[in-house]
Every structure is written in C-alpha cells, then in structure tokens.
DSSP file (Angstrom, degrees, kcal/mol; ACC not computed):
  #  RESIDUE AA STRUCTURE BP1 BP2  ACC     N-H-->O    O-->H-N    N-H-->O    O-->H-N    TCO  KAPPA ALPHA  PHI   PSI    X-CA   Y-CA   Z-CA
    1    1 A X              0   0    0      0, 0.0     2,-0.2     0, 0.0     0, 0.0   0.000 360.0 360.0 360.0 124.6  -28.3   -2.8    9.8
    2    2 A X        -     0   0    0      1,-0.0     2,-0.4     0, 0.0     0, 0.0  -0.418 360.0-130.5 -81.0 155.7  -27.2   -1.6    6.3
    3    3 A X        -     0   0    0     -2,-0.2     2,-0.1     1,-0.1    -1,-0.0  -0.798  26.7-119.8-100.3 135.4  -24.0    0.3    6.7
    4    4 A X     >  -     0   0    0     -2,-0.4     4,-2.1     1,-0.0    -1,-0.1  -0.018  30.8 -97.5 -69.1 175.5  -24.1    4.2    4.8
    5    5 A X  H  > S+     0   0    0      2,-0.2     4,-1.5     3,-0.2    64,-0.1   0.681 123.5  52.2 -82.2 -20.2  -21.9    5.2    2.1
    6    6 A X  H  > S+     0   0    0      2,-0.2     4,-2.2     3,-0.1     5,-0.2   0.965 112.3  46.7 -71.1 -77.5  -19.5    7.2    4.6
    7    7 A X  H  > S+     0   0    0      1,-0.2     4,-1.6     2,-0.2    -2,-0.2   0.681 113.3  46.5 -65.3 -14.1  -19.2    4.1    6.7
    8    8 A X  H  X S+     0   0    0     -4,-2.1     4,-0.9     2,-0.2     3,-0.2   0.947 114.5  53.5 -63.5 -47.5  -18.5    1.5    3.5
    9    9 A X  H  X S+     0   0    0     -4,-1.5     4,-1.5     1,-0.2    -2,-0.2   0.955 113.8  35.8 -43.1 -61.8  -16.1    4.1    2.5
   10   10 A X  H  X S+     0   0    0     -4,-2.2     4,-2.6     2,-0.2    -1,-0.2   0.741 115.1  57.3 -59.2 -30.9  -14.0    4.3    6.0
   11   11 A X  H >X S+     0   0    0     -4,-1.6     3,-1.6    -3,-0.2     4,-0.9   0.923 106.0  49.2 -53.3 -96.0  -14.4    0.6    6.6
   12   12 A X  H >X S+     0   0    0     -4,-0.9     3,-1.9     1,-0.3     4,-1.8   0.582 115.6  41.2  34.5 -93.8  -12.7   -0.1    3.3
   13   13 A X  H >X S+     0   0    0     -4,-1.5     4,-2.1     1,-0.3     3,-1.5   0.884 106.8  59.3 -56.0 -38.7   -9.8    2.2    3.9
   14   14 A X  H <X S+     0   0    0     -4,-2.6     4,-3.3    -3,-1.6    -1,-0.3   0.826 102.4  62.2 -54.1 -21.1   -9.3    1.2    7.7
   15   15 A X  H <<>S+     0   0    0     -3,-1.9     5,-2.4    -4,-0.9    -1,-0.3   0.931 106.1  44.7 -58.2 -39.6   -8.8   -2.5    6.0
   16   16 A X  H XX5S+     0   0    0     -4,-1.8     3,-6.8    -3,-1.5     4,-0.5   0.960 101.6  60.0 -63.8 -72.6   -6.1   -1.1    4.5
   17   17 A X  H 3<5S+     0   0    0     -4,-2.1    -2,-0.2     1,-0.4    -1,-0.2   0.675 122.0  38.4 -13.9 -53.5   -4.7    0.9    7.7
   18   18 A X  T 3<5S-     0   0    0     -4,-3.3    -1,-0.4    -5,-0.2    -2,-0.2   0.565 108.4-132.5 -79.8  10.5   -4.6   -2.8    8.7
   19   19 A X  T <45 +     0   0    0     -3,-6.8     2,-1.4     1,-0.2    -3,-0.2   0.784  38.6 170.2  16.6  57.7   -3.7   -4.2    6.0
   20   20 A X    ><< -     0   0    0     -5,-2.4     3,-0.9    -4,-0.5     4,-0.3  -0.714  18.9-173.6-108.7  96.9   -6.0   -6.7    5.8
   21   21 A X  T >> S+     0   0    0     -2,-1.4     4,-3.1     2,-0.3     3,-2.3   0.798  83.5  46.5 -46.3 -82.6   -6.2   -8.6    3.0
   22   22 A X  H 3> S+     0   0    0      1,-0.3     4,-1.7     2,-0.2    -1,-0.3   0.753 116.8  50.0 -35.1 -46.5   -9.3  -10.8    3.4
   23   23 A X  H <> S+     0   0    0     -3,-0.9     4,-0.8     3,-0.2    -1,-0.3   0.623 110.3  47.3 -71.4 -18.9  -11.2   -7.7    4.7
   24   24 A X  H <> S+     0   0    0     -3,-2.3     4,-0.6    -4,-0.3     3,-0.3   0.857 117.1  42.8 -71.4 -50.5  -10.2   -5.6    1.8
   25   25 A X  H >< S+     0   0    0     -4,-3.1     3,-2.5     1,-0.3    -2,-0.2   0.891 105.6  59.8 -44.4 -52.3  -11.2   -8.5   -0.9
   26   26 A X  H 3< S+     0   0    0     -4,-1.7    -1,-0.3     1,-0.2    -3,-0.2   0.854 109.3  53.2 -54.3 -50.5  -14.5   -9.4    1.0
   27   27 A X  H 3< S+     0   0    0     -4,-0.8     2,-0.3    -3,-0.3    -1,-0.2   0.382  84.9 108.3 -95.7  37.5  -15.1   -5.4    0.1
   28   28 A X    <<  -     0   0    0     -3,-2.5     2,-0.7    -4,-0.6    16,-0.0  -0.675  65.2-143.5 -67.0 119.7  -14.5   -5.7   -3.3
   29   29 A X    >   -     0   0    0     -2,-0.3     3,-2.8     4,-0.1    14,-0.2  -0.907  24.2-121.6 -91.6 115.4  -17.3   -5.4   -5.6
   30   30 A X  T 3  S+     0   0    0     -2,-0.7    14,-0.3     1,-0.3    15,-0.2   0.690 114.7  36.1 -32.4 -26.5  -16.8   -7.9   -8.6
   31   31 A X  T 3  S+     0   0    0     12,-0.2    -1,-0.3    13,-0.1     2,-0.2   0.034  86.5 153.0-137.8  44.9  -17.0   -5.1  -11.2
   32   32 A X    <   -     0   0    0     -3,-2.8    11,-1.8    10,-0.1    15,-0.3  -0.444  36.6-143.1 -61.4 115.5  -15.0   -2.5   -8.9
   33   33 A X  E     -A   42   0A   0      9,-0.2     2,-0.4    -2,-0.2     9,-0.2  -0.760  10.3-165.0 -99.2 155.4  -13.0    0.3  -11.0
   34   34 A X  E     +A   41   0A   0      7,-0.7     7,-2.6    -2,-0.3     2,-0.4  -0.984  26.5 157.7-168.6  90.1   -9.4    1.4   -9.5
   35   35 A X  E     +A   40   0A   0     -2,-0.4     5,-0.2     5,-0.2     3,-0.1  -0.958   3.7 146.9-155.3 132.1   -8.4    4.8  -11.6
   36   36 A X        -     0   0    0      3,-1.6     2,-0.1    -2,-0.4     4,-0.0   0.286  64.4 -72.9-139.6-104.2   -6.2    7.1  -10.4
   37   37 A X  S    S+     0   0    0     -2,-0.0     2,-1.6     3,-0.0    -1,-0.4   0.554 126.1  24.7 -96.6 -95.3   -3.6    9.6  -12.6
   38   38 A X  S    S+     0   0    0     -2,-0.1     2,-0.4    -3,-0.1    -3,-0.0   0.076 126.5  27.4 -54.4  14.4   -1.1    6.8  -13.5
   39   39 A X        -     0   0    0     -2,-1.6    -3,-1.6     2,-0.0     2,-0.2  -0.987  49.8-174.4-162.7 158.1   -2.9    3.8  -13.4
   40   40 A X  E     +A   35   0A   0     -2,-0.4     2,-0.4    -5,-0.2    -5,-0.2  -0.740  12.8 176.8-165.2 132.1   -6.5    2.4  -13.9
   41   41 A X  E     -A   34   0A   0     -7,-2.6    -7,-0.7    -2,-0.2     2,-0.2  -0.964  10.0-151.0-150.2 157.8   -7.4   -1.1  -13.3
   42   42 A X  E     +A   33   0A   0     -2,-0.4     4,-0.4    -9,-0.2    -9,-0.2  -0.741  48.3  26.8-113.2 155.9  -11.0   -3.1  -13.5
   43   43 A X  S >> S-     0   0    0    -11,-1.8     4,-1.9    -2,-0.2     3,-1.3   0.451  90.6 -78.5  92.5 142.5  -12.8   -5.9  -12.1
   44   44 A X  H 3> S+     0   0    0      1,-0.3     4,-1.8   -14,-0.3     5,-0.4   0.787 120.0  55.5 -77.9 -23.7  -12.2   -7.2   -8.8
   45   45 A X  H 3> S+     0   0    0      3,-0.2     4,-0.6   -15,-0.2    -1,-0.3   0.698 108.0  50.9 -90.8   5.7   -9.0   -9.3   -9.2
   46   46 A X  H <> S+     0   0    0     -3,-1.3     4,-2.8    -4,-0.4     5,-0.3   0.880 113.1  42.3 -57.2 -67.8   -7.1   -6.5  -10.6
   47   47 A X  H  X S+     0   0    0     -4,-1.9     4,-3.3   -15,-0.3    -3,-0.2   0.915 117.1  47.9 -37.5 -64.9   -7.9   -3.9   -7.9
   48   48 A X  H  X S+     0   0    0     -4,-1.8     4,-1.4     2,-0.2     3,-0.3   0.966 115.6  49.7 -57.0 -63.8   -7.4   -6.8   -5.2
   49   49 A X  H  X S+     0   0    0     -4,-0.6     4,-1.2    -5,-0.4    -2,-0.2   0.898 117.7  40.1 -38.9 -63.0   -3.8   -7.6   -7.3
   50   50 A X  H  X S+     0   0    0     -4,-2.8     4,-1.0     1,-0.2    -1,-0.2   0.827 110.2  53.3 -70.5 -29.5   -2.9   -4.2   -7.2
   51   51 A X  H >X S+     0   0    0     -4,-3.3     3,-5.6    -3,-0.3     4,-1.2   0.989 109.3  57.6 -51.1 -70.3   -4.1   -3.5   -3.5
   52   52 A X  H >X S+     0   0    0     -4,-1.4     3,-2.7     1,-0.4     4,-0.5   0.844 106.9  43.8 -23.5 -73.0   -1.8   -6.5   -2.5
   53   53 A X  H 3< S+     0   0    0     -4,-1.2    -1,-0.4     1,-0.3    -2,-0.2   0.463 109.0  56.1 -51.1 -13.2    1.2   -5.2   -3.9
   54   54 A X  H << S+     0   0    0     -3,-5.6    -1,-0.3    -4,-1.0    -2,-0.2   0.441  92.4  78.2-110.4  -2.3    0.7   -1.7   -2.6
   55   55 A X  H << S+     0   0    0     -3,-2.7     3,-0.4    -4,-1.2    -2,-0.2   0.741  89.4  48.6 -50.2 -41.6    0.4   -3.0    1.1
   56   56 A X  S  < S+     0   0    0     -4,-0.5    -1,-0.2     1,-0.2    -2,-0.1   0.627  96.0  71.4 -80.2 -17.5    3.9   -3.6    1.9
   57   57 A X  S    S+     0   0    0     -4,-0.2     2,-0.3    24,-0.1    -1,-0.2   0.242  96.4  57.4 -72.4  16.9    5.1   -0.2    0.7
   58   58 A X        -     0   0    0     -3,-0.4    23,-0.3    23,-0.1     3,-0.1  -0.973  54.5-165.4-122.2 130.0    3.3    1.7    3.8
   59   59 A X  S    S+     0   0    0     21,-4.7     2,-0.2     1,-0.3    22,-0.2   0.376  79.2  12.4-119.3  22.2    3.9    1.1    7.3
   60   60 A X  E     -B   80   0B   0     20,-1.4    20,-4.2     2,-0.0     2,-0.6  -0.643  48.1-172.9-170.5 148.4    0.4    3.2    8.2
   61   61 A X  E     -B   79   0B   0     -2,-0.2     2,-0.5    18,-0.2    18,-0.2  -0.917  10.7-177.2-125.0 128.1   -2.5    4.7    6.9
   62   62 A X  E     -B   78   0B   0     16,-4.7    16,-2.1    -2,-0.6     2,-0.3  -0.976  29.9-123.1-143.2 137.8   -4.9    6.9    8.9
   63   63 A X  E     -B   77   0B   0     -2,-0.5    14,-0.2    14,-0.2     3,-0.1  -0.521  17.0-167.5 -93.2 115.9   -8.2    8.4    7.8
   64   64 A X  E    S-     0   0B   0     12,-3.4     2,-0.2     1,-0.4    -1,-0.2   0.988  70.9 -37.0 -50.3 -90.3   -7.8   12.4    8.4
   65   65 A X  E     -     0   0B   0     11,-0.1    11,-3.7    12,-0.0    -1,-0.4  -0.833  58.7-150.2-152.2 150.3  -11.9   12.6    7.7
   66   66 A X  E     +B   75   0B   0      9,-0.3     9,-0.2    -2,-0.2     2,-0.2  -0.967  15.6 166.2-146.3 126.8  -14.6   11.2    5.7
   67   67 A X  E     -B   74   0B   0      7,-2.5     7,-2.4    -2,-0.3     2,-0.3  -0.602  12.2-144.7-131.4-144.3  -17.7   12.2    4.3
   68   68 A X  E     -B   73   0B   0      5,-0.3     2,-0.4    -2,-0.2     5,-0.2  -0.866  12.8-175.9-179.8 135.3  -20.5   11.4    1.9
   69   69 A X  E >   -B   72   0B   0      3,-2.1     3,-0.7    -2,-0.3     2,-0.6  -0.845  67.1 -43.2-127.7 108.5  -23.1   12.3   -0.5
   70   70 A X  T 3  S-     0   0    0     -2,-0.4   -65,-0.1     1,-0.3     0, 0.0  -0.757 127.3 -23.3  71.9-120.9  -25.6   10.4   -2.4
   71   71 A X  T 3  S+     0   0    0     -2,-0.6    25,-1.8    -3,-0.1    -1,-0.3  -0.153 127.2  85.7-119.8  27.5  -23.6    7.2   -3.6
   72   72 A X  E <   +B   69   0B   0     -3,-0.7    -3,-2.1    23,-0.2     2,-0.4  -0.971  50.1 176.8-113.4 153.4  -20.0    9.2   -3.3
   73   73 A X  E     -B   68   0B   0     -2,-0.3    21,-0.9    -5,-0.2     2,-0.5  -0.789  12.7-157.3-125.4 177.0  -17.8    9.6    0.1
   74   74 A X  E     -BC  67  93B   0     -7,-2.4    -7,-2.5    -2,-0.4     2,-0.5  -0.897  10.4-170.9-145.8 119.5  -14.5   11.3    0.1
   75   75 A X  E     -BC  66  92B   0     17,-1.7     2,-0.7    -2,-0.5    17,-0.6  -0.839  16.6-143.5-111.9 143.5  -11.9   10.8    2.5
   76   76 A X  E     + C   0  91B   0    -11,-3.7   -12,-3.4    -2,-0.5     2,-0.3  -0.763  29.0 168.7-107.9 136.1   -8.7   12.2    3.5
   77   77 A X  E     -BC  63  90B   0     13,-2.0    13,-2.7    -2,-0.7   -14,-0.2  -0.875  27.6-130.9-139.2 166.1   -5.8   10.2    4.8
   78   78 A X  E     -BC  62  89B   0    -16,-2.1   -16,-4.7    -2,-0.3     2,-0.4  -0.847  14.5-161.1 -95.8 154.9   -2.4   10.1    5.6
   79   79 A X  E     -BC  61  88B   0      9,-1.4     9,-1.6   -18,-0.2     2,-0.8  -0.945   2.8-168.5-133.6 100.0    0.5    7.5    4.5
   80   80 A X  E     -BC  60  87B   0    -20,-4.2   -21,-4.7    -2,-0.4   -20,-1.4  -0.738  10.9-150.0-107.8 158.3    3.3    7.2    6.1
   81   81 A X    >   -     0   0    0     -2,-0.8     3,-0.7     5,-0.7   -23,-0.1  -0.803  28.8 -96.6-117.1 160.4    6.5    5.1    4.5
   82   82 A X  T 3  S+     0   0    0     -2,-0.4     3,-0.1     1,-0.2    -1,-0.1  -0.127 109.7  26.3 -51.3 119.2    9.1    3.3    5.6
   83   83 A X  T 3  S+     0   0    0      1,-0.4     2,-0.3    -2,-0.1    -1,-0.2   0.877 107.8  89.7  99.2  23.1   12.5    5.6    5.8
   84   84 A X    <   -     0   0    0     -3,-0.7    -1,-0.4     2,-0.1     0, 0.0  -0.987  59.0-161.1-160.7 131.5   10.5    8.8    6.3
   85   85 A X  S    S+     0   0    0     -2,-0.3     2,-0.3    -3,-0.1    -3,-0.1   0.113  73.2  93.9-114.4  31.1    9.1   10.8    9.3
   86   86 A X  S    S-     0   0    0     -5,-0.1    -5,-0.7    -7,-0.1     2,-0.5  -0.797  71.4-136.1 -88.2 135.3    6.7   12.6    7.0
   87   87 A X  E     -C   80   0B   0     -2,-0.3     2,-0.5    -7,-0.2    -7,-0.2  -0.951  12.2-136.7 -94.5 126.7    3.5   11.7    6.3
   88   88 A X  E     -C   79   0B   0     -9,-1.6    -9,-1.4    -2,-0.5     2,-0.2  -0.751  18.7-141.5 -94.2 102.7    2.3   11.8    2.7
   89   89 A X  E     +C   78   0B   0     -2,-0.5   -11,-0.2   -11,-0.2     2,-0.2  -0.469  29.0 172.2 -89.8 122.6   -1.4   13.4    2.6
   90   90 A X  E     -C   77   0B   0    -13,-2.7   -13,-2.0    -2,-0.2     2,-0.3  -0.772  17.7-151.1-139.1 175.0   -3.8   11.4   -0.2
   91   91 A X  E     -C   76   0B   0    -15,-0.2     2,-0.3    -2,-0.2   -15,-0.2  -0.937   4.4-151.7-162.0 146.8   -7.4   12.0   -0.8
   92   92 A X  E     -C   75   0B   0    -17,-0.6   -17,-1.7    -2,-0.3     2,-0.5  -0.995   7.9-169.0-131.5 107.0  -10.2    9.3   -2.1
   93   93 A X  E     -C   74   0B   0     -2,-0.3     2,-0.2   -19,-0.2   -19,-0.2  -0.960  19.6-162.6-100.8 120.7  -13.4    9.9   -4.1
   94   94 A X        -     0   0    0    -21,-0.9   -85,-0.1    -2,-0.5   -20,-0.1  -0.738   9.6-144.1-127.6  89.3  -15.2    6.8   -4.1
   95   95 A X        -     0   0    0     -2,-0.2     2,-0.3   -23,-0.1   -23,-0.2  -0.071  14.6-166.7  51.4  94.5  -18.1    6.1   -6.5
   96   96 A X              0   0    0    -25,-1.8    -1,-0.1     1,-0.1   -91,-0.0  -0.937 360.0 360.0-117.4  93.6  -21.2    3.9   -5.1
   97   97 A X              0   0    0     -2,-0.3    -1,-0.1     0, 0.0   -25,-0.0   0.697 360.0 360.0-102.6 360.0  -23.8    2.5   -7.6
C-alpha cells in the first residue's frame, strides 16, 4: 500500500520523536533539500549530517497535527529541551516531487 503525502510527512517526523537514525536516513531522498531561516543544506548526506547532530539537543518531539495537499504536508510540532519545562512550538512545510 503506497503511503500518502500526510502519512510520509508524519512518519518522517515521528523518526525523529524517536530519534531514530536508521529510520530517518532510510527516508531520505538522495537529492533531499534542508532550508530553513539560518541554514540550508542539500543532498542526502548533508540533511542526514545535520539531522544527526540536532538529535541530541531535544529530549522530545511530538506532532501537534499534520496535513497535506497535492505533494506538500505541513505539520505542527512541539520540542521540548533539556533544562526547560516549556515546549518550543515549530512548524514544517514539506515539499514532495
């Protein structure tokens, strides 16, 4: 069963939630863009570098809502960090060709 553009999105992030590396790479697309304000990086073993390194700076991430239209989803999360009993509210537009 081919999986919709909502559920690739949420999959994806829940990898993170676990941080689970082998299941984020494995949904990596080989010419996968990474652009955000501060930052942009291409190609999948950039994204995957930078994913690593931003794993241990979280201790959870949990998907508010997600939806999707035509090859884009959007999702809404929370982050919470270590040393903080806030959670930090982030939001994802993700780009499907």
């Amino acid at each position: 069963m081919k999986q919709t553009i909502r559920e690739l999105a949420k999959s994806y992030y829940e990898a993170m939630g676990r941080k689970d590396e082998k299941d984020i790479e494995r949904r990596l697309h080989p010419s996968v863009t990474f652009l955000s304000p501060v930052a942009e990086f291409n190609g999948k073993q950039e994204v995957f570098s930078w994913v690593k390194g931003f794993l241990p700076n979280f201790e959870s991430l949990t998907i508010r809502s997600a939806c999707a239209h035509e090859s884009q989803a959007m999702l809404a999360y929370d982050i919470k960090f270590p040393g903080s009993d806030k959670v930090v509210r982030g939001a994802a537009m993700l780009d499907f060709d």
